[in-house]
C-alpha positions in Angstrom: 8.9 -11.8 4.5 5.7 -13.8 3.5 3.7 -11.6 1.2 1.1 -9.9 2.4 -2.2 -8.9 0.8 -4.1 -5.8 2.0 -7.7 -5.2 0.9 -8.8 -1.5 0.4 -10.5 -0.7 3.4 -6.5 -2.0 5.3 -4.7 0.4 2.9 -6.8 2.9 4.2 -5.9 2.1 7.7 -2.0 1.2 6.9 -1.6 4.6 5.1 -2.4 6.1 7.9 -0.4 4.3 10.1 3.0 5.0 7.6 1.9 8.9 7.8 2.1 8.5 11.6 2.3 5.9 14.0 2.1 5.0 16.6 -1.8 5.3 16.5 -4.5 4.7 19.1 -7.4 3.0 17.8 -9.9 6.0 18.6 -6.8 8.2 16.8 -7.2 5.6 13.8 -11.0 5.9 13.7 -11.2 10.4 13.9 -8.7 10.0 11.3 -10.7 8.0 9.3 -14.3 8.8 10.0 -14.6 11.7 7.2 -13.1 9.6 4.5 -15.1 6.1 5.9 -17.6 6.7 8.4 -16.2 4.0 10.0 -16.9 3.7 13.7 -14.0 2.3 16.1 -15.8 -1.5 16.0 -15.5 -1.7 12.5 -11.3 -0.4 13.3 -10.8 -2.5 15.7 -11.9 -5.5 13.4 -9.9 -4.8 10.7 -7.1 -4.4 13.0 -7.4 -7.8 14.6 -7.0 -8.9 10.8 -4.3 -6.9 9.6 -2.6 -8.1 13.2 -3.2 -12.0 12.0 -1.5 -11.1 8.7 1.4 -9.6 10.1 0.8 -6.1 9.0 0.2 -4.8 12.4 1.0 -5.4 15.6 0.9 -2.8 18.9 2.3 -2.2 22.6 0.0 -1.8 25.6 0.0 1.6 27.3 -2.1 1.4 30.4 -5.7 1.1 28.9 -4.6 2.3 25.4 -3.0 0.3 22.4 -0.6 1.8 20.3 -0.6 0.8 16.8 2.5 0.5 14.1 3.0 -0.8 10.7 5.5 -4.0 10.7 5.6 -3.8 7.4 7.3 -0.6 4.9 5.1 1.2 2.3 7.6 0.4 0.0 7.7 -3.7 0.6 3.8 -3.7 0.2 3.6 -1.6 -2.7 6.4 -3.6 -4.7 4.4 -6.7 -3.7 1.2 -5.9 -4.8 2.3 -4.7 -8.1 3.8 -7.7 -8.5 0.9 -9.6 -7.8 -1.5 -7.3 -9.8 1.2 -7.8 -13.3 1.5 -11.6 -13.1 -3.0 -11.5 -12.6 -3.7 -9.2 -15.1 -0.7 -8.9 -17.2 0.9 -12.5 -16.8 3.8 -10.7 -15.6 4.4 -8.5 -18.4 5.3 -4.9 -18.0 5.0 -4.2 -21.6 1.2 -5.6 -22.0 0.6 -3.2 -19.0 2.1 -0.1 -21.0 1.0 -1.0 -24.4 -3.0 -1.7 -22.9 -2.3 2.3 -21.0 -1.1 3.3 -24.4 -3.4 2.3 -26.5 -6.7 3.9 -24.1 -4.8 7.1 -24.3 -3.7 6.7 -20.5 -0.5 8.5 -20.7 0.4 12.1 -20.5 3.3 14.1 -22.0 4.8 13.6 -18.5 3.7 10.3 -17.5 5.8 9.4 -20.5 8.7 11.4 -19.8 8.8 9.6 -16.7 8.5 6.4 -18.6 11.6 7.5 -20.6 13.8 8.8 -17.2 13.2 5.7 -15.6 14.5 3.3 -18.4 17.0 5.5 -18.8 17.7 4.9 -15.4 17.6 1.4 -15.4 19.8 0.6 -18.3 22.2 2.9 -17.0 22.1 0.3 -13.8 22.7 -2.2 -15.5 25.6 -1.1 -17.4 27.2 -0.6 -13.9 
């Protein structure tokens, strides 16, 4: 899959597509219109842009399109933080802990999740 970069206002519109799809684009813009004030133009744009990048794509019912995600939450997600460490971090996972450490970014639980999930992964890779 060619990795694909989604700018704020398209995470906006994909996370509603992965809570539900498929979506009309007048269903896209009501469910958007509090948080954005977005009107179904400025949808329909971003659409036709998240369609070009492969994010998107729909099916033709009558009059109406019907929207879906071709891409997983997850997939996205794992790529842009990917892409975010090796910009900001230069790939390092321990820069990006140390720099939340040090500007007193972590919580008692934030860092007893930091500890279950090492735990976890050494205990992969000892199977």
């Amino acid at each position: 899959m060619n990795p694909i970069s989604l700018s704020d206002g398209e995470w906006k519109i994909m996370n509603h597509l992965w809570d539900k799809a498929p979506q009309t684009i007048m269903e896209l813009t009501a469910g958007l219109q509090e948080e954005t004030g977005w009107d179904k133009h400025t949808v329909i744009t971003m659409l036709g842009r998240m369609e070009k990048k492969g994010a998107v794509s729909y099916e033709t019912q009558g009059r109406r399109k019907q929207f879906y995600p071709l891409v997983s939450k997850n997939e996205v997600c794992i790529q842009e933080t990917k892409g975010f460490l090796n910009k900001v971090y230069r790939g390092s996972i321990g820069m990006m802990v140390n720099a939340m450490v040090k500007n007193q970014q972590l919580s008692a639980q934030d860092i007893q999740e930091l500890y279950d999930i090492l735990n976890q992964a050494e205990k992969a890779q000892k199977d």
